[in-house]
ZANU-181540 format. One record per residue (C-alpha): residue number from 1; residue in one letter; chain; x, y, z. Coordinates in steps of 0.25 Angstrom, whole numbers, plus 5000, padded with zeros to 4 digits. Layout:
BEGIN
(NUM, "A", "A", (X, Y, Z))
...
# end
This chain:
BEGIN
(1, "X", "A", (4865, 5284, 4741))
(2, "X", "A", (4868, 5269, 4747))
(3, "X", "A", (4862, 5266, 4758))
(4, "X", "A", (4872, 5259, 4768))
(5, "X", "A", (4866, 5247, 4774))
(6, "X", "A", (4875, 5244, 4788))
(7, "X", "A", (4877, 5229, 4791))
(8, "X", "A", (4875, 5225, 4807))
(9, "X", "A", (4886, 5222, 4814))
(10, "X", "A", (4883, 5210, 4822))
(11, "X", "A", (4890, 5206, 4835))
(12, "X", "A", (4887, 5199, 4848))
(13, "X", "A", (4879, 5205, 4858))
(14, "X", "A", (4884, 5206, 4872))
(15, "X", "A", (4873, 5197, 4878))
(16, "X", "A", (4877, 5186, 4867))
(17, "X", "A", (4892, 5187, 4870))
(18, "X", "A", (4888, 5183, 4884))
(19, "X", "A", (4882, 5174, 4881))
(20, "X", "A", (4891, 5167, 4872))
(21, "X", "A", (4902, 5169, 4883))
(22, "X", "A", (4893, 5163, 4894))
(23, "X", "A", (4891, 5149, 4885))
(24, "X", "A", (4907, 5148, 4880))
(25, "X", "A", (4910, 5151, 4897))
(26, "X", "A", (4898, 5140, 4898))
(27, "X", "A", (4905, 5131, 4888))
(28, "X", "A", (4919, 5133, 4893))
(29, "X", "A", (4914, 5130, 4908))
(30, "X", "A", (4909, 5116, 4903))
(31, "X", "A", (4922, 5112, 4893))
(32, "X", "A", (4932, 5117, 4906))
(33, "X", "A", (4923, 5108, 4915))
(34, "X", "A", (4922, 5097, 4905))
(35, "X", "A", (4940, 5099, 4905))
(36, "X", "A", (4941, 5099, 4918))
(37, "X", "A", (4930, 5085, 4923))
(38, "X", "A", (4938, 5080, 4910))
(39, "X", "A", (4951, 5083, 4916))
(40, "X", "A", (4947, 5077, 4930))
(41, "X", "A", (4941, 5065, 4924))
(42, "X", "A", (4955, 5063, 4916))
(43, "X", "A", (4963, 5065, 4930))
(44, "X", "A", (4955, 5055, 4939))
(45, "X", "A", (4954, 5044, 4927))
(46, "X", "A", (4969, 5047, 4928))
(47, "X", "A", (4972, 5046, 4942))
(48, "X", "A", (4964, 5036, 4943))
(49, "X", "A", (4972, 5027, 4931))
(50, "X", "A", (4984, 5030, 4938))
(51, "X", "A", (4980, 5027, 4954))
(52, "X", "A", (4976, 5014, 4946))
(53, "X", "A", (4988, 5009, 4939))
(54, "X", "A", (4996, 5015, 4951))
(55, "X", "A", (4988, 5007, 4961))
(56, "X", "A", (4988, 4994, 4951))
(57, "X", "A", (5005, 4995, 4951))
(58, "X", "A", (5007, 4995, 4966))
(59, "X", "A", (4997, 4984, 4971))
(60, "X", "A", (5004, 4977, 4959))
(61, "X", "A", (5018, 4980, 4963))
(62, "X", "A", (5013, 4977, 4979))
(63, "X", "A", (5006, 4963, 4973))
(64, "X", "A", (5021, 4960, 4966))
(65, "X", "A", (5028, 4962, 4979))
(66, "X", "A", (5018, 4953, 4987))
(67, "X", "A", (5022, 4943, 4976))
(68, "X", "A", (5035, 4939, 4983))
(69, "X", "A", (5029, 4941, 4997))
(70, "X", "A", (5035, 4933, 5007))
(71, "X", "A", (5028, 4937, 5020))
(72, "X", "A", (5014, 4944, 5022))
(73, "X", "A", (5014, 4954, 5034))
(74, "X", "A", (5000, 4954, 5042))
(75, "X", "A", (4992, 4960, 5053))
(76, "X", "A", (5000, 4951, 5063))
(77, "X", "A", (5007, 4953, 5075))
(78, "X", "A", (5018, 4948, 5067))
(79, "X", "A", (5015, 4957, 5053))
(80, "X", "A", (5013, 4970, 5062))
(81, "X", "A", (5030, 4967, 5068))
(82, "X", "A", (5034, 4966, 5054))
(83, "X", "A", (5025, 4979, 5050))
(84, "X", "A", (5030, 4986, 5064))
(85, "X", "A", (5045, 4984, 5060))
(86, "X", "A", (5044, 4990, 5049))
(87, "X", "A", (5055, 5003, 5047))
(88, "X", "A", (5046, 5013, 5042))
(89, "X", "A", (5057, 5024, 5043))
(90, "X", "A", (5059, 5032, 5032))
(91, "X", "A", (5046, 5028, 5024))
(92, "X", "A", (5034, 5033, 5022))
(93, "X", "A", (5026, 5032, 5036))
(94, "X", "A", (5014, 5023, 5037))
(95, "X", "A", (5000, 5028, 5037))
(96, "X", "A", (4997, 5030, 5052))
(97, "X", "A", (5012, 5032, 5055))
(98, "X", "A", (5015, 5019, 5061))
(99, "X", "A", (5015, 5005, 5056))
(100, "X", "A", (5004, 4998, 5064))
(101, "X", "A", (5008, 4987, 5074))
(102, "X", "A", (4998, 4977, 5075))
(103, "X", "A", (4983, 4977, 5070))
(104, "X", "A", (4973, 4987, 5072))
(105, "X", "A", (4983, 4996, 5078))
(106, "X", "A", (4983, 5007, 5069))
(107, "X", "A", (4970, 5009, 5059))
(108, "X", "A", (4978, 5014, 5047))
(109, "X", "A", (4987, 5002, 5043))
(110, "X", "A", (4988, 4987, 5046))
(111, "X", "A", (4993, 4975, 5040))
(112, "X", "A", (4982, 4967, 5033))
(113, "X", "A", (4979, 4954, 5039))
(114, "X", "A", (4983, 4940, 5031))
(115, "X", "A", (4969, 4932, 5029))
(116, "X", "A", (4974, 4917, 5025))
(117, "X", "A", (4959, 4913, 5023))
(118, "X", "A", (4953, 4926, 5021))
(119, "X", "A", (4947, 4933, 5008))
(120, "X", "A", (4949, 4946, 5000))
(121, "X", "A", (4935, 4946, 4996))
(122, "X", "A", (4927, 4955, 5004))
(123, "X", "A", (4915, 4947, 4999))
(124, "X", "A", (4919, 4936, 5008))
(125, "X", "A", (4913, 4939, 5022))
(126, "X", "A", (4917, 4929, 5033))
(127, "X", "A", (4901, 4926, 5035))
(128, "X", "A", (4901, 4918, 5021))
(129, "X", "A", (4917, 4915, 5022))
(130, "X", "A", (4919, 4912, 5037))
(131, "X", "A", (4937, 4910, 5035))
(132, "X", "A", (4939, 4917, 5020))
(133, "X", "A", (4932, 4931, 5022))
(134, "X", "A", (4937, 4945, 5020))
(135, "X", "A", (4942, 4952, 5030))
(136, "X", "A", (4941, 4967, 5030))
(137, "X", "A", (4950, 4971, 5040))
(138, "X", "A", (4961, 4961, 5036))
(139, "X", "A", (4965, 4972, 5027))
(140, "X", "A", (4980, 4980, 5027))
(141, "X", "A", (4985, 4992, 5022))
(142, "X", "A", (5000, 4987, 5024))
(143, "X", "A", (5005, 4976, 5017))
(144, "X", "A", (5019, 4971, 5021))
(145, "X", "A", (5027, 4958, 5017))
(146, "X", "A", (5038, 4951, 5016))
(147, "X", "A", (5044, 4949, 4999))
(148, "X", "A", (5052, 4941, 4993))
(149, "X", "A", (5064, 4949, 4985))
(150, "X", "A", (5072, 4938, 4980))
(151, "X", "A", (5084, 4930, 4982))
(152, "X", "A", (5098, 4934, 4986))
(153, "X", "A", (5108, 4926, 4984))
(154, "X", "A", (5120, 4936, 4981))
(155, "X", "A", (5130, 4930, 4992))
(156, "X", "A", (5144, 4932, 4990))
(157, "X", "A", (5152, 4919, 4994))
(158, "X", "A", (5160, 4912, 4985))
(159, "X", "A", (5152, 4898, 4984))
(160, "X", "A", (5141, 4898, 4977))
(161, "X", "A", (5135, 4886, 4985))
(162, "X", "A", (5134, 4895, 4997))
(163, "X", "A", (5125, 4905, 4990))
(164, "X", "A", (5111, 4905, 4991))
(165, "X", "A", (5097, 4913, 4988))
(166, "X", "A", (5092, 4920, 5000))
(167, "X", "A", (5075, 4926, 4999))
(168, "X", "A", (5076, 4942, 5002))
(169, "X", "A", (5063, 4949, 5008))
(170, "X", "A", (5059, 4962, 5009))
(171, "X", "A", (5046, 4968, 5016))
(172, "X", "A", (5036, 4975, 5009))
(173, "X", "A", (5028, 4985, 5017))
(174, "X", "A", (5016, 4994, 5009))
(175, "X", "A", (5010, 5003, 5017))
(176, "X", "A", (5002, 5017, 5015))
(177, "X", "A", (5009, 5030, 5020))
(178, "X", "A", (5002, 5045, 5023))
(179, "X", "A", (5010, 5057, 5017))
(180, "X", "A", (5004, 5065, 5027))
(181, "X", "A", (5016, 5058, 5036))
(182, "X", "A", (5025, 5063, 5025))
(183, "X", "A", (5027, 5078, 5025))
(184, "X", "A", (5039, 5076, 5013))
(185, "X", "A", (5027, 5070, 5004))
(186, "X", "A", (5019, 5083, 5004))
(187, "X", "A", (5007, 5076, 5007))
(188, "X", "A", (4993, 5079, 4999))
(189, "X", "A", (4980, 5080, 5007))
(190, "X", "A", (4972, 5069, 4999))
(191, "X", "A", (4957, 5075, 5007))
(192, "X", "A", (4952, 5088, 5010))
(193, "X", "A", (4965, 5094, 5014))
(194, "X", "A", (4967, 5083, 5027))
(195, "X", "A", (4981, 5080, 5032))
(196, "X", "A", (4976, 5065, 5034))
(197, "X", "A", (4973, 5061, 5021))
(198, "X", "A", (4986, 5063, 5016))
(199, "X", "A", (4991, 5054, 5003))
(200, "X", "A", (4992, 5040, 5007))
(201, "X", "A", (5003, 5030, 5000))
(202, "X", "A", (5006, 5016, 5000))
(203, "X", "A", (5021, 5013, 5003))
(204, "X", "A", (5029, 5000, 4999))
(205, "X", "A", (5039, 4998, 5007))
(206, "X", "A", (5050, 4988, 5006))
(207, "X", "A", (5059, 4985, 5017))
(208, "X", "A", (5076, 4979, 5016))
(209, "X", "A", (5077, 4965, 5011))
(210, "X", "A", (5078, 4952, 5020))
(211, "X", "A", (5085, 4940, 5017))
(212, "X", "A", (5076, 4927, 5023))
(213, "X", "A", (5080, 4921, 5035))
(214, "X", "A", (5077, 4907, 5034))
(215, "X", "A", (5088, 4909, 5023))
(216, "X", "A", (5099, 4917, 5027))
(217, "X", "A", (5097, 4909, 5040))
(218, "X", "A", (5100, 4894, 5033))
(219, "X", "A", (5111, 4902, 5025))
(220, "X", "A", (5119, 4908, 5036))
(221, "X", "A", (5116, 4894, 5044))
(222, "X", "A", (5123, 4888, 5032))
(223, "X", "A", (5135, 4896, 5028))
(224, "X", "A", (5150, 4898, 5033))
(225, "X", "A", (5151, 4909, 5042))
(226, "X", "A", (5160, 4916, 5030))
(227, "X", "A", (5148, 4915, 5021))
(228, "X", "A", (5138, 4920, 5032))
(229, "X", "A", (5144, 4932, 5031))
(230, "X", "A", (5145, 4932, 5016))
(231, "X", "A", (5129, 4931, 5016))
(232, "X", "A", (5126, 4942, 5026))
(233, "X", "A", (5134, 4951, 5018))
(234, "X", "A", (5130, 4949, 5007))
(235, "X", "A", (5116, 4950, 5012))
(236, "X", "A", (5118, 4963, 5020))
(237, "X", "A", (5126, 4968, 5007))
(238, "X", "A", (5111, 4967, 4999))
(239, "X", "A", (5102, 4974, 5010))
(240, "X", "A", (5098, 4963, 5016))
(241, "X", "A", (5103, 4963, 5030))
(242, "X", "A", (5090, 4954, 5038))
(243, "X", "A", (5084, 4942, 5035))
(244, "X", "A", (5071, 4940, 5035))
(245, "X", "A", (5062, 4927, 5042))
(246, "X", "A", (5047, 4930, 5036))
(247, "X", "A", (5042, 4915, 5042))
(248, "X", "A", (5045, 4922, 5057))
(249, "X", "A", (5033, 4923, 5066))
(250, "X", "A", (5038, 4936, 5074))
(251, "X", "A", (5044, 4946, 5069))
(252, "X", "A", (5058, 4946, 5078))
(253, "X", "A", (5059, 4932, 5071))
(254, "X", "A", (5058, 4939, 5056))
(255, "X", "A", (5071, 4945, 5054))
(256, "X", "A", (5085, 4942, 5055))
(257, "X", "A", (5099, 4949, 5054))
(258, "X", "A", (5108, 4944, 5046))
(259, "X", "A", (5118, 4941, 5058))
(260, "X", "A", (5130, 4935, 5060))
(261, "X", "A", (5136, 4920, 5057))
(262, "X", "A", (5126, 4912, 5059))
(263, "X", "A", (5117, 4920, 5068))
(264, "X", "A", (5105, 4928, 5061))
(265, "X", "A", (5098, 4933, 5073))
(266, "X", "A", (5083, 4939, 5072))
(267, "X", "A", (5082, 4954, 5074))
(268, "X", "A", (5067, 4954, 5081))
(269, "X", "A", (5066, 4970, 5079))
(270, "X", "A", (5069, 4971, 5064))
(271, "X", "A", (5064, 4982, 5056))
(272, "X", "A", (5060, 4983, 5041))
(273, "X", "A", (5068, 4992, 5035))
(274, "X", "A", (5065, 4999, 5022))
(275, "X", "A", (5071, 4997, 5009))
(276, "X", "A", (5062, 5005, 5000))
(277, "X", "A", (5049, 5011, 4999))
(278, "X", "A", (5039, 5013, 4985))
(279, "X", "A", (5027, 5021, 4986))
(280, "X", "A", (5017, 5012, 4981))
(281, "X", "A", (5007, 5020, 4972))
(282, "X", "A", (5015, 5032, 4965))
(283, "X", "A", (5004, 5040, 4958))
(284, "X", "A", (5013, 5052, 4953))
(285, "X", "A", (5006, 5061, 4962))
(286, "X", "A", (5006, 5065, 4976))
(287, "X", "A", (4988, 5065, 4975))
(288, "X", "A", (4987, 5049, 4975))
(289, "X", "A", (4986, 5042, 4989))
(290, "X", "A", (4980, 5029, 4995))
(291, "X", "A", (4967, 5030, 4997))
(292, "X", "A", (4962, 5034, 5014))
(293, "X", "A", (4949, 5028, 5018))
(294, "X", "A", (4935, 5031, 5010))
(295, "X", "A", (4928, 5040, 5018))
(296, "X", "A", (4917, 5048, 5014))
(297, "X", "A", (4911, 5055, 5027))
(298, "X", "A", (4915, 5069, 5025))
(299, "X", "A", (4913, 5071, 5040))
(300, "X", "A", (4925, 5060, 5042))
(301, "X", "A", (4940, 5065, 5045))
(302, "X", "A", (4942, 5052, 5034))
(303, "X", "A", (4933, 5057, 5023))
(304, "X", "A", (4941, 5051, 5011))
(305, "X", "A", (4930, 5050, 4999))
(306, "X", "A", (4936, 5041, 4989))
(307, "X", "A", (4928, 5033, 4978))
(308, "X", "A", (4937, 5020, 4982))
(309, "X", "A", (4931, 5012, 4995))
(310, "X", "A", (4944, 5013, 5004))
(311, "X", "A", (4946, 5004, 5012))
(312, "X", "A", (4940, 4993, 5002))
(313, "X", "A", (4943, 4980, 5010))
(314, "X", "A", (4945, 4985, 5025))
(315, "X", "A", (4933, 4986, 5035))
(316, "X", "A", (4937, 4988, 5050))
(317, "X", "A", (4925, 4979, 5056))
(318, "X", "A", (4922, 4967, 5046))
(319, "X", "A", (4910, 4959, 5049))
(320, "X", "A", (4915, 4948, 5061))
(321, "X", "A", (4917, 4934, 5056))
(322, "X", "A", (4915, 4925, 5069))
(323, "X", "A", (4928, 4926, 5075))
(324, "X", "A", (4934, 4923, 5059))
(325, "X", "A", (4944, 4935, 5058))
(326, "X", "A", (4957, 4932, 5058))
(327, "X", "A", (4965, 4940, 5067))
(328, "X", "A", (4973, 4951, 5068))
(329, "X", "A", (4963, 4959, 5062))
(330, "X", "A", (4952, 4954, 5073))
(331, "X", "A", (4953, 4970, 5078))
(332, "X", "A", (4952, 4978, 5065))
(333, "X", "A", (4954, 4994, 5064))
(334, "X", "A", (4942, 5001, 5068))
(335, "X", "A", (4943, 5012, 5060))
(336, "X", "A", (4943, 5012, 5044))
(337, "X", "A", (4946, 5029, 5042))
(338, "X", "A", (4962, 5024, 5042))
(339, "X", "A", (4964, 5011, 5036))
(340, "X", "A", (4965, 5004, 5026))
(341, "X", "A", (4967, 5017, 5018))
(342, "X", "A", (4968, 5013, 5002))
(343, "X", "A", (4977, 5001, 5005))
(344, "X", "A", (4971, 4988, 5007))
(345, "X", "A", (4978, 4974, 5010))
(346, "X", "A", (4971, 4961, 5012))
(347, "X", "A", (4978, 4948, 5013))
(348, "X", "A", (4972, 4932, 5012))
(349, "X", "A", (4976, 4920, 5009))
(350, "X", "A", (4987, 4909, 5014))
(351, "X", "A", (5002, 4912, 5014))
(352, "X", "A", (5004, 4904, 5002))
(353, "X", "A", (4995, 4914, 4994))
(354, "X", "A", (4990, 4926, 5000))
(355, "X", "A", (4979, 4935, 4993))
(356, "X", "A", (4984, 4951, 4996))
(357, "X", "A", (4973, 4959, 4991))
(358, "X", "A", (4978, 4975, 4991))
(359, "X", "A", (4970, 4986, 4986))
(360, "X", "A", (4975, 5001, 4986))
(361, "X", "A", (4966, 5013, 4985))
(362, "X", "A", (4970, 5027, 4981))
(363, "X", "A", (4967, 5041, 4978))
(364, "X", "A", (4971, 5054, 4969))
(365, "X", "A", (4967, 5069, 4969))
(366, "X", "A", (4962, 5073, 4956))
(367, "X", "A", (4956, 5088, 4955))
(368, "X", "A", (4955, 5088, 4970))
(369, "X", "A", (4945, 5073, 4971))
(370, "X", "A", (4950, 5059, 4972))
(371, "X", "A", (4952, 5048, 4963))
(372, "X", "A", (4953, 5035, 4970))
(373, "X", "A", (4958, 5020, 4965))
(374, "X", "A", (4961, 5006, 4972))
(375, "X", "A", (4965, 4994, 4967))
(376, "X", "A", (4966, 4981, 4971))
(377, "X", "A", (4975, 4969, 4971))
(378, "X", "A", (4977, 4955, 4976))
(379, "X", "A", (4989, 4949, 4975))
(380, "X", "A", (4994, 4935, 4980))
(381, "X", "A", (5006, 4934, 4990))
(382, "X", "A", (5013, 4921, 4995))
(383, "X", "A", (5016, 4923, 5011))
(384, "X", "A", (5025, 4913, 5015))
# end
């Protein structure tokens, strides 16, 4: 008789199928992680490539604008009539609802104040540099200016001796808006759920064209009274339909209608229509916005805890200088949880050269925290 020898039948034990399950849930745990940080890491480097090269294109394409600036508007009585005049109807409403009308008015937007000997260097204290210092409160977030667009000369009458080349202008005007004023825009709560820190954009807007008056004046002056009416028609037939004096030193001395014969009277209550507007900074995606104040009190209504310093130039209560700061800013805003937000303008220099240096801070959501950027460009601008 054989003997029958019964080979074990080995298996896992309950206890070591537990435990193998416990390390692959362990190991699954740490690679999903390692996925995810991977992922988010990939998303910000992302967002943060594309605020860059946006950010880069619009301060390039505002620097190629400024190019064939004609006229600088500045925190003047005079800068803040042009700025008043302004026909906002229709665009995207300012930030603080009104266009401010003189200086310190309102603490969320101002024009920036022209420095002719000042600096853009905030190294440069006026203790060490008495004339050409930086001036922190000498900063804008609304740049407006009068370009040159060219020549027109598509007159109609017969002669060609009697046709000549007449400088067009158009205002430029950038400026940031709040989509919370804008229900159609489905506006995103950018902090903790609060209706005040709505997304913030920049706005380009350009107003109708103007012919220049010194011009249009000597070509009326001199032409047939048949040939005046050739000019204003023709005129009127491209858009342009006021002339526009940018050496005036009051605004009811600025613009001109096109009139009759020989006559081109000044229209002191002109407004600034719009032609067209251009959202500055398109990201693709409703989470971008201007940058609001950096604040990092968790106790403040402004909390806003960015990695950028916003604002970088601006600083309501500079050091005094012994009676050295230029006015208008003599009185600057007292308050810094509402202004500059991430657009900054500072302008120096003579008017045969001006220095504007203009710097842009922004945001982004990614996996609910914020990825921040700002850039920074100075670009030159002729002012006469």
């Amino acid at each position: 008789m054989k003997n029958t020898v019964q080979k074990r039948q080995h298996g896992f034990t309950l206890i070591e199928l537990l435990f193998s399950i416990t390390i692959l849930l362990i190991v699954m745990a740490l690679v999903t992680n390692m996925i995810i940080n991977t992922t988010k890491t990939q998303d910000r480097l992302r967002m943060e490539n594309q605020m860059r090269q946006t950010l880069q294109t619009g301060l390039f394409r505002i620097a190629a604008q400024l190019n064939q600036n004609r006229m600088l508007v500045q925190a003047d009585a005079l800068g803040y009539d042009y700025l008043t005049h302004v026909n906002l109807s229709g665009s995207p409403p300012i930030i603080g609802g009104s266009l401010p009308t003189s200086s310190g008015v309102t603490n969320q937007t101002l024009l920036p104040t022209i420095r002719p000997e000042g600096s853009l260097s905030p190294e440069k204290n006026c203790t060490d540099y008495p004339t050409n210092f930086f001036r922190a409160n000498a900063v804008g977030n609304i740049l407006m200016f009068a370009k040159y667009t060219g020549k027109f000369n598509r007159f109609s009458m017969a002669a060609i001796t009697e046709k000549r080349s007449l400088d067009v202008y158009e205002f430029k005007l950038y400026y940031i808006t709040d989509d919370a004023n804008q229900p159609e825009k489905s506006p995103i709560d950018f902090w903790n759920n609060t209706p005040s820190k709505r997304r913030l954009r920049l706005i380009e807007w350009t107003s109708r064209p103007y012919v220049d008056y010194a011009q249009f004046l000597d070509y009326i002056t001199d032409s047939s009274p048949a040939n005046r009416t050739i000019i204003r028609s023709d005129l009127t037939s491209a858009g342009i339909s006021f002339a526009f004096n940018r050496s005036a030193s009051t605004y009811a001395t600025a613009f001109y209608t096109m009139g009759s014969l020989a006559s081109v009277p000044a229209d002191a209550s002109h407004m600034i229509q719009r032609s067209r507007i251009k959202d500055m900074f398109l990201f693709g995606t409703q989470s971008f916005s201007i940058a609001y104040n950096k604040n990092d009190n968790t106790a403040s209504a402004n909390y806003f805890p960015i990695r950028q310093q916003v604002p970088f130039f601006y600083d309501h209560a500079p050091p005094a200088c012994n009676g050295a700061v230029p006015a208008p800013n003599t009185t600057p805003n007292s308050s810094t949880t509402a202004f500059p937000y991430g657009f900054e303008v500072m302008i120096t220099g003579p008017a045969s050269g001006r220095n504007v240096l203009m710097r842009v801070s922004s945001v982004a959501r990614s996996y609910n925290s914020f990825v921040s950027h700002a850039d920074m460009l100075t670009t030159y601008a002729r002012d006469l």
